[in-house]
N, C-alpha and C positions, 0 to 999 in steps of 0.2 A: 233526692236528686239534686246534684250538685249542677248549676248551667255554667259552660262556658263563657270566660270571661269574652266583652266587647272589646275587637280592635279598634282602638280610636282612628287608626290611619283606614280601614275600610269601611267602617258600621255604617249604616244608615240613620238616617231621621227617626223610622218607625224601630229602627233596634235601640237606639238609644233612649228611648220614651217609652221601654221597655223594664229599663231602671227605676226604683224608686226614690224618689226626687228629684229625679228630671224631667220635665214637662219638655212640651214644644218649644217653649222660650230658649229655653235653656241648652234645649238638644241643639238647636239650630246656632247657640252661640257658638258652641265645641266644634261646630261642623266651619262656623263662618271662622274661625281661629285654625283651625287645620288649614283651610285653607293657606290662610294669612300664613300661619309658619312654612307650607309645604309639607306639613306633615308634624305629627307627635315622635319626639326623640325620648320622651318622659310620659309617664301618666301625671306626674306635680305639674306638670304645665297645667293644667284645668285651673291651679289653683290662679292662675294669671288672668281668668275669666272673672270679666265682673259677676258677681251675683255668686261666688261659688267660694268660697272658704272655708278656713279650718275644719270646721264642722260637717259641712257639708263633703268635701272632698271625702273627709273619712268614712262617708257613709257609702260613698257611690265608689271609693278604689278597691273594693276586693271584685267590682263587678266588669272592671276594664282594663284593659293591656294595651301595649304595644307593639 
């Protein structure tokens, strides 16, 4: 079972803490930075969250869209 990827411009709190390595901290930054931009143009913007880097992005982008 392959799951649909998360739209960053719709998901929720509880969808996104649905990912592994992303806790509530963390979900609640991407949701407080959508905000901030208006919305996700990019999944690489994550990488513009503190706390979220090379590493980490690569883990969590096969699991989100925009």
């Amino acid at each position: 079972y392959k799951r649909q990827p998360i739209n960053l411009n719709s998901c929720s709190l509880e969808e996104l803490t649905t990912i592994d390595g992303i806790g509530e901290t963390r979900a609640q930054a991407i949701l407080d930075y959508r905000d901030y931009l208006g919305g996700y143009t990019s999944v690489s913007q994550l990488k513009d969250i503190k706390g979220i880097g090379d590493a980490t992005f690569a883990k969590i982008e096969p699991y989100v869209t925009v």
